[in-house]
Biopython code that builds the backbone (N, CA, C, O; Angstrom):
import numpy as np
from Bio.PDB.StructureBuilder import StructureBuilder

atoms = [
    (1, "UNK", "N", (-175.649, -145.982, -138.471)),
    (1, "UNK", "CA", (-174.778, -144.965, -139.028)),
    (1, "UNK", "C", (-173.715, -145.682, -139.858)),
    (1, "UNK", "O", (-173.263, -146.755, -139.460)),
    (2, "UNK", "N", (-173.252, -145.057, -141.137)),
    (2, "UNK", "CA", (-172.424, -146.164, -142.083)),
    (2, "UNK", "C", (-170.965, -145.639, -141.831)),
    (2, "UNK", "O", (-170.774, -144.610, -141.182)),
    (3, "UNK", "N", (-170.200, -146.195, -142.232)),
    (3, "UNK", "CA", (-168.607, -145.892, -142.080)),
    (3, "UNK", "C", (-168.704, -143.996, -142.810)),
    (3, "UNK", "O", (-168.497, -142.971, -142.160)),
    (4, "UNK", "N", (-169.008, -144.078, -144.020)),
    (4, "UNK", "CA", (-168.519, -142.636, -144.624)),
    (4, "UNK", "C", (-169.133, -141.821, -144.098)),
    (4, "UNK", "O", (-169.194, -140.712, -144.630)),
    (5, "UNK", "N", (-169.797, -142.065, -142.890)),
    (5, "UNK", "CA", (-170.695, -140.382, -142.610)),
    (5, "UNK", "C", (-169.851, -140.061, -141.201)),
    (5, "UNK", "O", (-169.690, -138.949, -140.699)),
    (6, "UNK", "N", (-169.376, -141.292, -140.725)),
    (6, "UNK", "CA", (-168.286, -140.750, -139.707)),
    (6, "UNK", "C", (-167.177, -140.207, -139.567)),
    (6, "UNK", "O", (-166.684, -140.248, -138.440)),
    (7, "UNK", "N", (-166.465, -139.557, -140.614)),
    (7, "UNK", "CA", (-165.194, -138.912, -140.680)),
    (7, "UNK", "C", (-165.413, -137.685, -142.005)),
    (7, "UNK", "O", (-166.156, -137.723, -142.986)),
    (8, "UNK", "N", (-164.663, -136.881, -141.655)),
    (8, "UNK", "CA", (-164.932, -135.329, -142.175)),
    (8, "UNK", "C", (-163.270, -134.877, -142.888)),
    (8, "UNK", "O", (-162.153, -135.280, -142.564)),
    (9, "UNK", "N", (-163.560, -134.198, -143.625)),
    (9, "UNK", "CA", (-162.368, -133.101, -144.243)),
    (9, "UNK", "C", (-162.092, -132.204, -143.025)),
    (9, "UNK", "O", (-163.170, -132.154, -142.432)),
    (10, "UNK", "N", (-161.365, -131.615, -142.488)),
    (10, "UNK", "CA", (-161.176, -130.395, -141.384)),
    (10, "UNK", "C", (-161.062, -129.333, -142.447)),
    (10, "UNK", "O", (-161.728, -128.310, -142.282)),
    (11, "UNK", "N", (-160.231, -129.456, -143.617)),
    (11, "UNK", "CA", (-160.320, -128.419, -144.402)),
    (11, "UNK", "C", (-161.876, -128.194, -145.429)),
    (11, "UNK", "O", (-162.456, -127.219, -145.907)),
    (12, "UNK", "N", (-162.018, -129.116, -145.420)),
    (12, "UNK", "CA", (-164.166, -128.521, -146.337)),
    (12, "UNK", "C", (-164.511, -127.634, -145.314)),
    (12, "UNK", "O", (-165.245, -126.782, -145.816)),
    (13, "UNK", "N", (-164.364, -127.449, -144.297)),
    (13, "UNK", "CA", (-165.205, -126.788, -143.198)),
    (13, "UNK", "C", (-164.093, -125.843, -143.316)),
    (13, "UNK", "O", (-164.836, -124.867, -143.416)),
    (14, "UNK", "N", (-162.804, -125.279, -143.394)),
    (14, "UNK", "CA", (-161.961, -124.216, -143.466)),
    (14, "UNK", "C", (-162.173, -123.478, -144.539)),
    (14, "UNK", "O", (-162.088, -122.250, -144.517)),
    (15, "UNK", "N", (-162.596, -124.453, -146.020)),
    (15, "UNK", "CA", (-162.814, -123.568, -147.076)),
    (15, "UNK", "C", (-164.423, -123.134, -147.430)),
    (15, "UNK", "O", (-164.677, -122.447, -148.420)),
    (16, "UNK", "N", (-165.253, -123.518, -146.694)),
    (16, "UNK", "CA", (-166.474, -122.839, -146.895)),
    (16, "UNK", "C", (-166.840, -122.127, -146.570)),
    (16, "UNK", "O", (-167.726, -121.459, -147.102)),
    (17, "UNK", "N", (-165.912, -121.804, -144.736)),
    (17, "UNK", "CA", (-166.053, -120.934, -144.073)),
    (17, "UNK", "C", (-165.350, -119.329, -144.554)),
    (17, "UNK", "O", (-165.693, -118.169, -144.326)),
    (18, "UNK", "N", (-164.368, -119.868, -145.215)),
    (18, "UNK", "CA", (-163.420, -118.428, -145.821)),
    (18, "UNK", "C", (-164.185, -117.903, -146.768)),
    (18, "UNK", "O", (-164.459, -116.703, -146.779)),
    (19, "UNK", "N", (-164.773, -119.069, -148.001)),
    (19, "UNK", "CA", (-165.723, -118.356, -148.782)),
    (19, "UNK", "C", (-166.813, -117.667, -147.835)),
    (19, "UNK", "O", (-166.309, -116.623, -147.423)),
    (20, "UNK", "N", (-167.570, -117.764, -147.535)),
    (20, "UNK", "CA", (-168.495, -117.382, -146.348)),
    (20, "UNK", "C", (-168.475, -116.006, -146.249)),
    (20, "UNK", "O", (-169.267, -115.160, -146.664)),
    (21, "UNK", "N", (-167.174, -115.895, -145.470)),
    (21, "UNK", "CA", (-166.967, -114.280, -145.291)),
    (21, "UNK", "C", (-166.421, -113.586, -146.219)),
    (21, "UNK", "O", (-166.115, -112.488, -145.753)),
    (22, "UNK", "N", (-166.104, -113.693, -147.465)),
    (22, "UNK", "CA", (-165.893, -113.026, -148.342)),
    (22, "UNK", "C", (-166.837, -112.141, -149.179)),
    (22, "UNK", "O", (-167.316, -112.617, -150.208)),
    (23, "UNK", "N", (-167.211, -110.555, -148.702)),
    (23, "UNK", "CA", (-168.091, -109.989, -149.168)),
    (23, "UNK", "C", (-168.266, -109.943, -150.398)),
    (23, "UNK", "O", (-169.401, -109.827, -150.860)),
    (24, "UNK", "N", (-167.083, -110.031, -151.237)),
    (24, "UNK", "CA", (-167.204, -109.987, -152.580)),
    (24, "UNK", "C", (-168.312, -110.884, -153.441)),
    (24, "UNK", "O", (-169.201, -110.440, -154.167)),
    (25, "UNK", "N", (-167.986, -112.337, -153.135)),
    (25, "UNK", "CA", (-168.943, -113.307, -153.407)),
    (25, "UNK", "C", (-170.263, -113.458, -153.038)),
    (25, "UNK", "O", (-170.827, -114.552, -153.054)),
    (26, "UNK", "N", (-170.935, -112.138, -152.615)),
    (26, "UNK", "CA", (-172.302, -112.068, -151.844)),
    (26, "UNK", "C", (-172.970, -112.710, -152.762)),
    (26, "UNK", "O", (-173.480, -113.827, -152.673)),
    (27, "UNK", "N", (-172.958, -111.698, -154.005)),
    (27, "UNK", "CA", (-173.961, -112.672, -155.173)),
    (27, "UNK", "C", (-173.234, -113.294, -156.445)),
    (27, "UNK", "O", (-173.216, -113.085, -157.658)),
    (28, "UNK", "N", (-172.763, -113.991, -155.722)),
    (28, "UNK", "CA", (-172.382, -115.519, -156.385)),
    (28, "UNK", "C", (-173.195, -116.384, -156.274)),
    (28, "UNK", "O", (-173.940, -116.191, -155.314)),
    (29, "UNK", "N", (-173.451, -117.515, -156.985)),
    (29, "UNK", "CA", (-174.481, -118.140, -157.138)),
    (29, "UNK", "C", (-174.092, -119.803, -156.952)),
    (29, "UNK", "O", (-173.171, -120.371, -157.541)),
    (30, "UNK", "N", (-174.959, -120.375, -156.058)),
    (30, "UNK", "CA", (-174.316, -121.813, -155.321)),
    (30, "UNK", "C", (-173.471, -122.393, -156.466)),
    (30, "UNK", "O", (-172.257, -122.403, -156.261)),
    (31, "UNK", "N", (-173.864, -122.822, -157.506)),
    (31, "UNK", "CA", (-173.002, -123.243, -158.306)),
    (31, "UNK", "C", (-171.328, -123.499, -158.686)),
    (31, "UNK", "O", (-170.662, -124.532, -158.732)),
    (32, "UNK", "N", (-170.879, -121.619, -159.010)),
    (32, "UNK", "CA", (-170.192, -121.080, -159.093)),
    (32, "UNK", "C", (-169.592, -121.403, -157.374)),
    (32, "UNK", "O", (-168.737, -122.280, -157.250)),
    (33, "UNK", "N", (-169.888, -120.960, -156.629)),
    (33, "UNK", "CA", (-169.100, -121.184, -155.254)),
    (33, "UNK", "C", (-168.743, -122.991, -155.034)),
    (33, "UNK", "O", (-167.775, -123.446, -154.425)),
    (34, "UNK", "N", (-169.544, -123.573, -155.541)),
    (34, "UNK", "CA", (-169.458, -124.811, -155.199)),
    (34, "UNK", "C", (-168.276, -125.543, -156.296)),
    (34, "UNK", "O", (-167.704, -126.616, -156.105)),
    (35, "UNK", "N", (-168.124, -124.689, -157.390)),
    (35, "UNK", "CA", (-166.957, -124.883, -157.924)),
    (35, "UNK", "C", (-165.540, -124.224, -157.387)),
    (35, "UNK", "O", (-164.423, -124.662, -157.664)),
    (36, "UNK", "N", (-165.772, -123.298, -156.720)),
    (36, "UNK", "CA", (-164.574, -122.221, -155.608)),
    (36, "UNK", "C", (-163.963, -123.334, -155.131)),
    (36, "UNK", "O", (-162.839, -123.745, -155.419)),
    (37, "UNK", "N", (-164.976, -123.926, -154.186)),
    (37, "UNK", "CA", (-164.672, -124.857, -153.115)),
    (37, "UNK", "C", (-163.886, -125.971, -153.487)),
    (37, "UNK", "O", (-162.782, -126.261, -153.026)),
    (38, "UNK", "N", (-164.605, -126.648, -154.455)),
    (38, "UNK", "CA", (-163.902, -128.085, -155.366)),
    (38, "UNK", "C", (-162.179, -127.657, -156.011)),
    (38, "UNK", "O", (-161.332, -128.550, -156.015)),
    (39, "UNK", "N", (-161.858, -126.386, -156.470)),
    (39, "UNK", "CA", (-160.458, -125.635, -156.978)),
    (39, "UNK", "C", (-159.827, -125.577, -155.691)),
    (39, "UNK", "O", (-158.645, -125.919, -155.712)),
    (40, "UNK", "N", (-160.273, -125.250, -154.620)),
    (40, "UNK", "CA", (-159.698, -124.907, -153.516)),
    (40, "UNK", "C", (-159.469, -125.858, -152.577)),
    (40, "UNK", "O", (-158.809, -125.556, -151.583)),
    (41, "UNK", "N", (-159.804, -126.715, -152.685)),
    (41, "UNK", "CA", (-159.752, -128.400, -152.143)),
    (41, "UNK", "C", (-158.553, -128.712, -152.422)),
    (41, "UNK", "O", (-157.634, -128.899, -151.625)),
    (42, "UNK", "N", (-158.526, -128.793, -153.869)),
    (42, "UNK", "CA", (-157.829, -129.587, -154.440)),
    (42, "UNK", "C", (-156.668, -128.978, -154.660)),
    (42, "UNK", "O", (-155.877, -129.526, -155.428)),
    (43, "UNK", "N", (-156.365, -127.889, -154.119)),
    (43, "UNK", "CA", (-154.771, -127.400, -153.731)),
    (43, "UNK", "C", (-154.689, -127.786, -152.004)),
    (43, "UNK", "O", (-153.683, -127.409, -151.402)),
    (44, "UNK", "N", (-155.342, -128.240, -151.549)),
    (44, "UNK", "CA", (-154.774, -128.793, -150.273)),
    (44, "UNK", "C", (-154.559, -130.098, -149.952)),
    (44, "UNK", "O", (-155.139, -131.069, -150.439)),
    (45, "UNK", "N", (-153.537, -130.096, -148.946)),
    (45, "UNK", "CA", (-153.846, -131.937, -148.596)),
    (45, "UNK", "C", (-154.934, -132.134, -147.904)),
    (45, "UNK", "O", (-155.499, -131.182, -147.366)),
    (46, "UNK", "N", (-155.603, -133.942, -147.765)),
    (46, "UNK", "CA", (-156.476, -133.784, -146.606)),
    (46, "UNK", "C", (-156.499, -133.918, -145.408)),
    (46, "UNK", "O", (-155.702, -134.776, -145.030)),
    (47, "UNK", "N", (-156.960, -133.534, -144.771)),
    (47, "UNK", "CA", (-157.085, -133.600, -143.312)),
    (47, "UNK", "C", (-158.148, -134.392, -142.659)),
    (47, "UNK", "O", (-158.937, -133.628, -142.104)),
    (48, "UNK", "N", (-158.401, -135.383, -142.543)),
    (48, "UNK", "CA", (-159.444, -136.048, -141.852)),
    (48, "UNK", "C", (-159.590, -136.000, -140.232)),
    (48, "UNK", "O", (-158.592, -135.735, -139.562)),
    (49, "UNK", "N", (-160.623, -136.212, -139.719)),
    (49, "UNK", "CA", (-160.638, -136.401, -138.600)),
    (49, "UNK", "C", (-162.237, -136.854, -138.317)),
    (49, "UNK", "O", (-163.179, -136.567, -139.055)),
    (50, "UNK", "N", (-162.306, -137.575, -137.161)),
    (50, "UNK", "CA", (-163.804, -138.531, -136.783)),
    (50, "UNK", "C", (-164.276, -137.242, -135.753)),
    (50, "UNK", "O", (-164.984, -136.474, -136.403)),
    (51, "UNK", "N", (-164.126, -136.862, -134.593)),
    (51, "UNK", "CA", (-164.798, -135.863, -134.009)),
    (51, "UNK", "C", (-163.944, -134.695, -134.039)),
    (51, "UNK", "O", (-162.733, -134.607, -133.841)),
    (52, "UNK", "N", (-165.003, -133.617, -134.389)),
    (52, "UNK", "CA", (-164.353, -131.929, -134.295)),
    (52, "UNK", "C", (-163.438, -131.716, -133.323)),
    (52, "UNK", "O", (-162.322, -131.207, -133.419)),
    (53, "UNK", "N", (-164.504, -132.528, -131.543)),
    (53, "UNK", "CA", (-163.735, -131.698, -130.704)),
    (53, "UNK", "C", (-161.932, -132.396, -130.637)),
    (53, "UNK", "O", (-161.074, -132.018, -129.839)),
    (54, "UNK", "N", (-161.773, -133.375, -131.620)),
    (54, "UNK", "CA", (-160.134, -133.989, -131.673)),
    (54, "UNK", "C", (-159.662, -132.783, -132.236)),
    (54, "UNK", "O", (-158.771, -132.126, -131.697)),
    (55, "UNK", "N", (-160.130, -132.504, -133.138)),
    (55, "UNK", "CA", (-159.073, -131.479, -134.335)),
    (55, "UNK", "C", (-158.882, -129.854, -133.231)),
    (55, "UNK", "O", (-157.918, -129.158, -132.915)),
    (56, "UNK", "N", (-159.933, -129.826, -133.023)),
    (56, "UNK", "CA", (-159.700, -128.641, -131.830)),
    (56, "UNK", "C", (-159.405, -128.502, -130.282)),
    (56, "UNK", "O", (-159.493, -127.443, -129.662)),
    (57, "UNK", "N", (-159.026, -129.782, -129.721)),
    (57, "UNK", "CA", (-158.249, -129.726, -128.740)),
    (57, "UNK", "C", (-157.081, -130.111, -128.972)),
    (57, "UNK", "O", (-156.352, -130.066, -127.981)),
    (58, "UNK", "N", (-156.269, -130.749, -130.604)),
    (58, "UNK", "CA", (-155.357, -131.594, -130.241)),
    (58, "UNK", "C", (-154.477, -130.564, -131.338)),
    (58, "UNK", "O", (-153.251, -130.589, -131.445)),
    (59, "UNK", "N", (-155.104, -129.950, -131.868)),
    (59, "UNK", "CA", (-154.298, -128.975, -132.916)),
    (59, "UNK", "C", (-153.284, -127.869, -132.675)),
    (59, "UNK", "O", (-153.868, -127.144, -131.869)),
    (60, "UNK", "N", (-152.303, -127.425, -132.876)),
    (60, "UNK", "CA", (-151.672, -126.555, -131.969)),
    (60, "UNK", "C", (-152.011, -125.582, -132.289)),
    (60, "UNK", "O", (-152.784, -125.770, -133.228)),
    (61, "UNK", "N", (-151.841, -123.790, -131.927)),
    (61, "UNK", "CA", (-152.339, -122.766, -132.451)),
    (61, "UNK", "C", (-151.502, -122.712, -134.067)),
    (61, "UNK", "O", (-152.146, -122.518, -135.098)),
    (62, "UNK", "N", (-150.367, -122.867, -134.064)),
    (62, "UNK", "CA", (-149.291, -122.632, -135.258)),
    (62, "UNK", "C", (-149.337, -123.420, -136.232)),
    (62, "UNK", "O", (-148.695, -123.122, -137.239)),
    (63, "UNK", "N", (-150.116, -124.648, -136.194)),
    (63, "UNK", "CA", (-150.321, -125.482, -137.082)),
    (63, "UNK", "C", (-151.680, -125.236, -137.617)),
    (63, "UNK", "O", (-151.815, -125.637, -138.773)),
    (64, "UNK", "N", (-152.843, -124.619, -137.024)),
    (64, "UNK", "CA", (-153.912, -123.925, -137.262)),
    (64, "UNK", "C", (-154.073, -122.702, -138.084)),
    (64, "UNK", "O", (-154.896, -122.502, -138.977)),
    (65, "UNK", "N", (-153.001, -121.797, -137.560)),
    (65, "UNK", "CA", (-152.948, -120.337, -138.465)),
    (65, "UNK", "C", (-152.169, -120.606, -139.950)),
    (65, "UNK", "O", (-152.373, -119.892, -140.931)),
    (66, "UNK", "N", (-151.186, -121.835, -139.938)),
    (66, "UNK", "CA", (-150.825, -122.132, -141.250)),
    (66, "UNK", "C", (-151.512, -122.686, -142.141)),
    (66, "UNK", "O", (-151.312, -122.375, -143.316)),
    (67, "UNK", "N", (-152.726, -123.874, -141.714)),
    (67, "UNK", "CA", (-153.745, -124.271, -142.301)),
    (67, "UNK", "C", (-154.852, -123.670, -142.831)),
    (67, "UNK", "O", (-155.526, -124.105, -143.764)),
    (68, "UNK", "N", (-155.068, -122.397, -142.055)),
    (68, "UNK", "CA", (-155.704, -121.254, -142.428)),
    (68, "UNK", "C", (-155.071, -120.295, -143.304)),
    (68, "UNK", "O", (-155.797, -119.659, -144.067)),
    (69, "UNK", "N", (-153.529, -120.051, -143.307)),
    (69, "UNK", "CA", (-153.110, -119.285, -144.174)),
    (69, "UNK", "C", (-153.055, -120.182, -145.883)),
    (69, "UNK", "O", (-153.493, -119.727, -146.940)),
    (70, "UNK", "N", (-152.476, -121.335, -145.701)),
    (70, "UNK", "CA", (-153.202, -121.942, -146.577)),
    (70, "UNK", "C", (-154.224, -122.018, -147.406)),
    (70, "UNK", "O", (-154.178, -122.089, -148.634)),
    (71, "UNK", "N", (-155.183, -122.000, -146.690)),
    (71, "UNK", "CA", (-157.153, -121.861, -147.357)),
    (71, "UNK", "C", (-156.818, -120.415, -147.758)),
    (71, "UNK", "O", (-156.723, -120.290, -148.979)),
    (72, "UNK", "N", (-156.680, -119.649, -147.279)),
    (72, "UNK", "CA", (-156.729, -118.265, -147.666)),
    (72, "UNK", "C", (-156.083, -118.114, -149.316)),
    (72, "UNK", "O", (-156.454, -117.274, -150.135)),
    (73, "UNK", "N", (-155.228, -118.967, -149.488)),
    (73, "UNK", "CA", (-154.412, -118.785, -150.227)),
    (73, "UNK", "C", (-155.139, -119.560, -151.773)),
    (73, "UNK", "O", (-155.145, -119.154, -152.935)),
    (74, "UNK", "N", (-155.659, -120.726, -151.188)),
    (74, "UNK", "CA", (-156.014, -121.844, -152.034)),
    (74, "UNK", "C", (-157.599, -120.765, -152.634)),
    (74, "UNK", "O", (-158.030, -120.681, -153.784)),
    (75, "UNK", "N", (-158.096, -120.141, -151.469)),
    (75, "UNK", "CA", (-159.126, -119.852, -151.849)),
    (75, "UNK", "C", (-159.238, -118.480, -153.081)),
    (75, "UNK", "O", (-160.040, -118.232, -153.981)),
    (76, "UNK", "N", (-157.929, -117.765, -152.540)),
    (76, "UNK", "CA", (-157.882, -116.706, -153.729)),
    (76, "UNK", "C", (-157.288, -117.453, -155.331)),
    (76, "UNK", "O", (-157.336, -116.949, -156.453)),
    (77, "UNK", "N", (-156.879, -118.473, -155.013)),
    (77, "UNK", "CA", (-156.400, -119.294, -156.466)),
    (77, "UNK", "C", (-158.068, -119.567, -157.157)),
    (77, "UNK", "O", (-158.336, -119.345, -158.338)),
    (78, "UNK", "N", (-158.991, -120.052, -156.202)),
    (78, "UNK", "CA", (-160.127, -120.966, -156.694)),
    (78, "UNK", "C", (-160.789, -119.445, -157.129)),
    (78, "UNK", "O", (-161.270, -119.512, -158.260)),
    (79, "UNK", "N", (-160.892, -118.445, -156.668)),
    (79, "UNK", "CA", (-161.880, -117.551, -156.837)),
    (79, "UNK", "C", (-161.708, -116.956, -158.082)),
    (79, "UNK", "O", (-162.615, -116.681, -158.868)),
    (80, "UNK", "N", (-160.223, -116.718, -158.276)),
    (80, "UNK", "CA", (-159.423, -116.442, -159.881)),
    (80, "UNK", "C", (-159.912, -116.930, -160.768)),
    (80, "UNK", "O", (-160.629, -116.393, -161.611)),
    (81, "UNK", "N", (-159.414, -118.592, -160.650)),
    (81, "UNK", "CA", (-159.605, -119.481, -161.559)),
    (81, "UNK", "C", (-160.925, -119.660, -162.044)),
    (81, "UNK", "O", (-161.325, -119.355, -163.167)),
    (82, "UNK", "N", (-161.671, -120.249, -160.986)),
    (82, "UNK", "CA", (-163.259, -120.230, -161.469)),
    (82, "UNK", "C", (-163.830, -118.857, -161.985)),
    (82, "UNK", "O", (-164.880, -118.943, -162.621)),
    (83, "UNK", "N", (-163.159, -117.288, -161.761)),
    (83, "UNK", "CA", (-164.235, -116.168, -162.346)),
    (83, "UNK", "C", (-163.583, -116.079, -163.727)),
    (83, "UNK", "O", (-164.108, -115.406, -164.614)),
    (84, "UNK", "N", (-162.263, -116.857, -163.947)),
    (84, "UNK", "CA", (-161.851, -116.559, -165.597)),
    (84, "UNK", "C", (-162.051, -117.396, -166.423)),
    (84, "UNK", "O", (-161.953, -117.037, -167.596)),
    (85, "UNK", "N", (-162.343, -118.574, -166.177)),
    (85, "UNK", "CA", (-163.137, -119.357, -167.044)),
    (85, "UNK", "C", (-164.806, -119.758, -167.029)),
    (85, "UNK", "O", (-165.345, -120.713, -167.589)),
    (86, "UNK", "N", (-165.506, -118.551, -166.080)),
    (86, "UNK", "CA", (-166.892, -118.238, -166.200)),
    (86, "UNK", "C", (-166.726, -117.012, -167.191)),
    (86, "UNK", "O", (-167.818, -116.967, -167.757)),
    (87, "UNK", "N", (-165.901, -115.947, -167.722)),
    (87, "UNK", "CA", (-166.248, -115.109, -168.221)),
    (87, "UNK", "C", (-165.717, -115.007, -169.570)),
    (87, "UNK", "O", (-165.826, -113.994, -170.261)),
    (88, "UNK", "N", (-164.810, -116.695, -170.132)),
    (88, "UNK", "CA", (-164.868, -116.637, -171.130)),
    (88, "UNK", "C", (-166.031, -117.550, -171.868)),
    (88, "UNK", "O", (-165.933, -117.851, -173.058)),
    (89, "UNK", "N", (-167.058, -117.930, -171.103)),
    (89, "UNK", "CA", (-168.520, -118.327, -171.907)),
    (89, "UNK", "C", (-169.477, -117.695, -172.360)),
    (89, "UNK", "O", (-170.409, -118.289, -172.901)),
]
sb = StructureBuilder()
sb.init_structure("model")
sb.init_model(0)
sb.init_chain("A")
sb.init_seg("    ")
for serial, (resi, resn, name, xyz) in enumerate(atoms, 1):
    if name == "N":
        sb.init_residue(resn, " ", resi, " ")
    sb.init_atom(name, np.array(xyz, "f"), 0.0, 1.0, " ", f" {name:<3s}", serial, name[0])
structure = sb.get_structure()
């Protein structure tokens, strides 16, 4: 197993999951979402961590719902951004 496959974003897994449930984006097309994700990244800091179960036993609830209010936030920026410069092509 090499060094880079052992440590993770906590937020890639916060923002794929928000896209996810967003009915709107049903038929969106990988592409387009995979650009959501990359806009929406990149308004957050990162968060690393080596095993899940660290980030979820060691996280507090209040530092969780802000990290999430966060993504929520980052994610309606990425969804903007990326559908207004798909619809001026």
């Amino acid at each position: 197993m090499s060094f880079d496959s052992q440590i993770s974003n906590f937020y890639e897994k916060l923002v794929v999951d928000e896209l996810g449930h967003r009915s709107e984006l049903a038929d969106v097309g990988d592409d387009m979402l995979i650009d959501m994700a990359c806009v929406a990244l990149n308004q957050l800091p990162a968060r690393y961590y080596r095993y899940s179960v660290d980030m979820a036993f060691y996280l507090p609830a209040s530092e969780m719902q802000k990290m999430e209010d966060d993504v929520t936030k980052a994610v309606e920026y990425a969804i903007s951004f990326v559908q207004s410069r798909s619809s001026r092509s």
